[in-house]
PLY file of the C-alpha trace (Angstrom):
ply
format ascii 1.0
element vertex 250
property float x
property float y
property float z
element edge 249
property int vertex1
property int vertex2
end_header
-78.54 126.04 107.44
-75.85 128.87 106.83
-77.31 132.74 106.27
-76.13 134.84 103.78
-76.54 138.46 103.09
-76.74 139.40 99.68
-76.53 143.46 99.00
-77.69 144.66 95.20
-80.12 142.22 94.88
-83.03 143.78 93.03
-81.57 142.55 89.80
-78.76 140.85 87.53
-76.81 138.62 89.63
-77.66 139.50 92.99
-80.85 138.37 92.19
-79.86 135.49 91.17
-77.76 134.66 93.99
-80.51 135.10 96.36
-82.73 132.75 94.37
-80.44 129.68 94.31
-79.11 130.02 97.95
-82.64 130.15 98.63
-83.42 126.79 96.57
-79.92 125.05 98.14
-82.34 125.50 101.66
-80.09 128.40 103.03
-81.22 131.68 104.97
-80.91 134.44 102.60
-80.87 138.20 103.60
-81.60 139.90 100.23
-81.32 143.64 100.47
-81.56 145.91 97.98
-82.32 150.25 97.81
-85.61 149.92 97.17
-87.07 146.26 98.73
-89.01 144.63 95.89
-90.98 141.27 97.33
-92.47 139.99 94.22
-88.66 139.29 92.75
-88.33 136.42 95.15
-90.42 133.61 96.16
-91.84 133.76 99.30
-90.09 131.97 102.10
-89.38 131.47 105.73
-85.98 131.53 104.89
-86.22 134.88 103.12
-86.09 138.35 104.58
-85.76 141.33 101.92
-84.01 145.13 103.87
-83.56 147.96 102.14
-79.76 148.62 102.16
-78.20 151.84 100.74
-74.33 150.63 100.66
-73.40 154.84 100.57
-75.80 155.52 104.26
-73.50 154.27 107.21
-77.10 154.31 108.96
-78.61 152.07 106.10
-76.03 149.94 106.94
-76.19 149.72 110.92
-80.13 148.92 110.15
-79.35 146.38 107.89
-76.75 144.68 109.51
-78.84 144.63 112.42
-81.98 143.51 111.27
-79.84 140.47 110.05
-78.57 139.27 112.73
-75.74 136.44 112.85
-74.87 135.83 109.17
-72.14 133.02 107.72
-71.85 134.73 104.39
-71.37 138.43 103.31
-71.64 138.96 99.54
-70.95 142.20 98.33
-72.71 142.59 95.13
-74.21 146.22 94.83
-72.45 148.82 91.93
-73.46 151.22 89.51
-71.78 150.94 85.99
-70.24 153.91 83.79
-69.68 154.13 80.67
-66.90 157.23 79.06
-63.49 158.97 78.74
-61.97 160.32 81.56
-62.15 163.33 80.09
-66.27 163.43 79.84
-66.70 162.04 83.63
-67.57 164.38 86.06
-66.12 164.50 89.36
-69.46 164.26 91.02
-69.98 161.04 89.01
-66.59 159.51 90.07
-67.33 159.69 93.29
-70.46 158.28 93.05
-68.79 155.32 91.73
-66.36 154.75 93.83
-69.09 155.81 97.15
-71.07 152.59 95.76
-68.48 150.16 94.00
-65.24 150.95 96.24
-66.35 152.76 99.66
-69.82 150.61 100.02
-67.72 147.37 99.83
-65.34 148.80 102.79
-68.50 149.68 105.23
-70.21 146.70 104.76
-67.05 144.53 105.29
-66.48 146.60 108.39
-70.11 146.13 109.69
-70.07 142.28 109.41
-66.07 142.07 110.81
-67.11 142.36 114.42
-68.93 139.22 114.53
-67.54 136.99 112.09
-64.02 138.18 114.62
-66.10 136.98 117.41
-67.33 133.65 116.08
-63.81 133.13 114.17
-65.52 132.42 110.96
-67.19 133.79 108.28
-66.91 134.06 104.26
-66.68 137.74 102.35
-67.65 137.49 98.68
-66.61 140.68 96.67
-68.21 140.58 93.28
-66.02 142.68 90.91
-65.58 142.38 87.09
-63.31 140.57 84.15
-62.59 143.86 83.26
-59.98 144.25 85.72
-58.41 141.41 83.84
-57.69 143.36 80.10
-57.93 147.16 80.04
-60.55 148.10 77.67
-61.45 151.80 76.40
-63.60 154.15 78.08
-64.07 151.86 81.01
-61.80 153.63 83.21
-63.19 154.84 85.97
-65.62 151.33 86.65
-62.17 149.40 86.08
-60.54 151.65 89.06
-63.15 151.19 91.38
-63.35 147.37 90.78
-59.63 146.91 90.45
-59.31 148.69 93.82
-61.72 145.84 95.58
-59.14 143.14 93.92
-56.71 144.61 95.66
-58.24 145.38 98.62
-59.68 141.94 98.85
-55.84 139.97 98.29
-54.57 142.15 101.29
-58.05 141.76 103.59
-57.38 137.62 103.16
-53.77 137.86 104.84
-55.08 139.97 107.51
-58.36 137.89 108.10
-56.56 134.84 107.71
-55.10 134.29 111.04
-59.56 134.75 112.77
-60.24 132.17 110.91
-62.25 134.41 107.70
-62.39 134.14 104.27
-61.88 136.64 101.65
-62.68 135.95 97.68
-63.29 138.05 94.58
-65.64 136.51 92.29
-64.81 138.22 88.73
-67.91 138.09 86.02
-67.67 138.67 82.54
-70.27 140.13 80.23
-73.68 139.15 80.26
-75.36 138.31 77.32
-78.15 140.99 76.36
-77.64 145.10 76.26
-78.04 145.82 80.31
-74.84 147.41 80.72
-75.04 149.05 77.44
-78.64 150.60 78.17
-77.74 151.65 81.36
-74.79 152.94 80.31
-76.67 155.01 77.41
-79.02 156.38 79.60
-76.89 157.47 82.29
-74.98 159.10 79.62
-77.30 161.37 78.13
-78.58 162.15 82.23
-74.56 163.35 83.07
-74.49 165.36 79.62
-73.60 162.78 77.13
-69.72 162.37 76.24
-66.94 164.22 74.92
-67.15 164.90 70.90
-63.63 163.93 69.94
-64.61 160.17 71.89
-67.85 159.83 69.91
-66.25 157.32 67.22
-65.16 155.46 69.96
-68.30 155.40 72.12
-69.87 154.03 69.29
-67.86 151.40 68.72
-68.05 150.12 72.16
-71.40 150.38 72.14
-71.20 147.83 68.90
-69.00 145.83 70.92
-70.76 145.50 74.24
-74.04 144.60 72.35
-72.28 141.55 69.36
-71.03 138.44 69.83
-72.19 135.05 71.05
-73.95 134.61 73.59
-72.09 131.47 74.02
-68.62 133.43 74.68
-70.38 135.56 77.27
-71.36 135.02 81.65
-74.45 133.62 82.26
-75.92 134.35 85.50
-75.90 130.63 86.50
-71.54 131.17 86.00
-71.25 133.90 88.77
-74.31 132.08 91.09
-72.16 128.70 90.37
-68.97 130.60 91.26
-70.09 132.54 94.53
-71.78 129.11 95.34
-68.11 127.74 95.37
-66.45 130.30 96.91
-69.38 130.27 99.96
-69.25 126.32 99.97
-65.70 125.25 99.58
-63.08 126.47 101.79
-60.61 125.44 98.71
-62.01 127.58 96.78
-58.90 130.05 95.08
-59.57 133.63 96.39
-59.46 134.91 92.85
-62.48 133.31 90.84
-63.61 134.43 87.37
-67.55 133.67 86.10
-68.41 132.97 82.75
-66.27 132.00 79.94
-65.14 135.25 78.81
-63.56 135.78 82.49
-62.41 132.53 81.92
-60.54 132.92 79.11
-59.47 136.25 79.93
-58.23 135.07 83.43
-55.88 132.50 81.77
-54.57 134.42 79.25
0 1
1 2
2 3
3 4
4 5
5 6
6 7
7 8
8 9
9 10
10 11
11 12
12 13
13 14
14 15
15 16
16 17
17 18
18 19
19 20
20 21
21 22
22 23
23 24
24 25
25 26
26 27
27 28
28 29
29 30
30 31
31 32
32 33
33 34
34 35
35 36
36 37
37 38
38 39
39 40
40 41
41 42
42 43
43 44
44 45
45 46
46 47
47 48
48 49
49 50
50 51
51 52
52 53
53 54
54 55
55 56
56 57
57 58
58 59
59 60
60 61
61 62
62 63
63 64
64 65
65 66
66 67
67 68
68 69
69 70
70 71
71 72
72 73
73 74
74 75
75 76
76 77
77 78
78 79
79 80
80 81
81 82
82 83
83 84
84 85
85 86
86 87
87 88
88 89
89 90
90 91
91 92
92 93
93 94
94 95
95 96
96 97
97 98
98 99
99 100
100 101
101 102
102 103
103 104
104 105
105 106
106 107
107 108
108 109
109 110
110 111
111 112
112 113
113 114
114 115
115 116
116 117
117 118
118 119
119 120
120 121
121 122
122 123
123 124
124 125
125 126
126 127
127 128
128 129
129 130
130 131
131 132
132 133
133 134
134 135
135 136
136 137
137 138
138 139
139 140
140 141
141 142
142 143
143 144
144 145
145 146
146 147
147 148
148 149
149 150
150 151
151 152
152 153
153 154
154 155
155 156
156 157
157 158
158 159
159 160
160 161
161 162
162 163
163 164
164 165
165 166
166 167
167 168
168 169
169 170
170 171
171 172
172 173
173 174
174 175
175 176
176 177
177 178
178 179
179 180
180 181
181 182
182 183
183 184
184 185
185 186
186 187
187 188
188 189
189 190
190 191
191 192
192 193
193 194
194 195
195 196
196 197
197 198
198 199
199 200
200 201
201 202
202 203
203 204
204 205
205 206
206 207
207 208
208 209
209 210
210 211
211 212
212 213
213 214
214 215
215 216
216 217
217 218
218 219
219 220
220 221
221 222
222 223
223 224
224 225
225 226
226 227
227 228
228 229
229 230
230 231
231 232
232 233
233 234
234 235
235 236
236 237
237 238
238 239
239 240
240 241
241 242
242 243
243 244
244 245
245 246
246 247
247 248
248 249
């Protein structure tokens, strides 16, 4: 069976990639910061790396600890929540190191032998925000937008060695993840701007109502990357979830 390489995958939908690739009988290479074992089920198929997408030498290790993969699936970010005004430099790089620059260097450790072999599938995971602009997501929506675009060129140059290139675009998940997360990262960078606080709040109030119904599962971005990895039909662009859906076609 085909082996994938899954990077972020100590939660959310990484996670949940791993797991179903796992159950559809494929090798999975599940890597993650800081490897977790109990998250997965225990497998032949299975081998768990740490993997620090911002390290070039986290990457080398990883990369070759894997060996000959099929798949890459670049899943790994970090989330941020605020103005432009209230994010500090340090914290947009950071961002773009992980979201942006992490993407690049793992693409670029995995080219040499999908080249060689003339095949191979990349899977960037980026978000439905890319698809509307939305307040005080900014920064998140550059560093995702820039893998779209990245990804739309990559697939014309790859083309012609035989290797795929797809976004997979996920819309909100039911539940307050990205909201926590955002919260607590937040108050750890100093909180945001006064003048935005009426606005944080509301999309705060935003990110955590509505139906769960109108939101991404995780099953919608495993089903979609499942597509993308399976079907060489599948449309470059893909959104996840029926948000990104709806979003996507309007």
């Amino acid at each position: 069976m085909p082996t994938i390489l899954i990077t972020g995958c100590s939660s959310g939908f990484g996670l949940d990639t791993a797991r179903h690739f796992l159950a559809e009988g494929w090798t999975v290479i599940a890597t993650m910061r800081t490897p977790k074992p109990d998250l997965l089920p225990a497998s032949d198929r299975l081998t768990i790396l740490p993997l620090d997408v911002t390290d070039p030498a986290s990457i080398a290790a990883a990369v070759a600890a894997a060996g000959e993969i099929d798949v890459l699936v670049n899943n790994a970010g970090i989330g941020w929540l605020n103005a432009v005004e209230g994010t500090p430099i340090p914290v947009v790089r950071d961002i773009f190191e992980t979201n942006t620059i992490g993407t690049i260097a793992m693409i670029q450790a995995v080219l040499p032998q999908f080249r060689t072999r003339r095949a191979g599938v990349i899977i960037n995971v980026t978000s439905s925000v890319t698809l509307k602009n939305y307040d005080l997501l900014s920064v998140y929506t550059a560093s995702k937008a820039a893998v779209n675009a990245l990804t739309e060129v990559m697939a014309l140059e790859l083309a012609p060695f035989g290797i795929r290139a797809h976004v997979v675009l996920p819309g909100q998940a039911p539940g307050t993840a990205f909201a926590a997360n955002a919260r607590a990262r937040l108050a750890q960078e100093g909180g945001f701007p006064e003048p935005y606080a009426e606005m944080i709040q509301a999309v705060f109030a935003r990110l955590t109502s509505g139906s769960d119904d109108e939101k991404t599962r995780p099953e919608d971005v495993t089903a979609a990357i499942w597509r993308v990895a399976t079907d060489p039909a599948a449309p470059m662009r893909l959104p996840a979830g029926a948000d990104a859906v709806a979003l996507f076609k309007g």
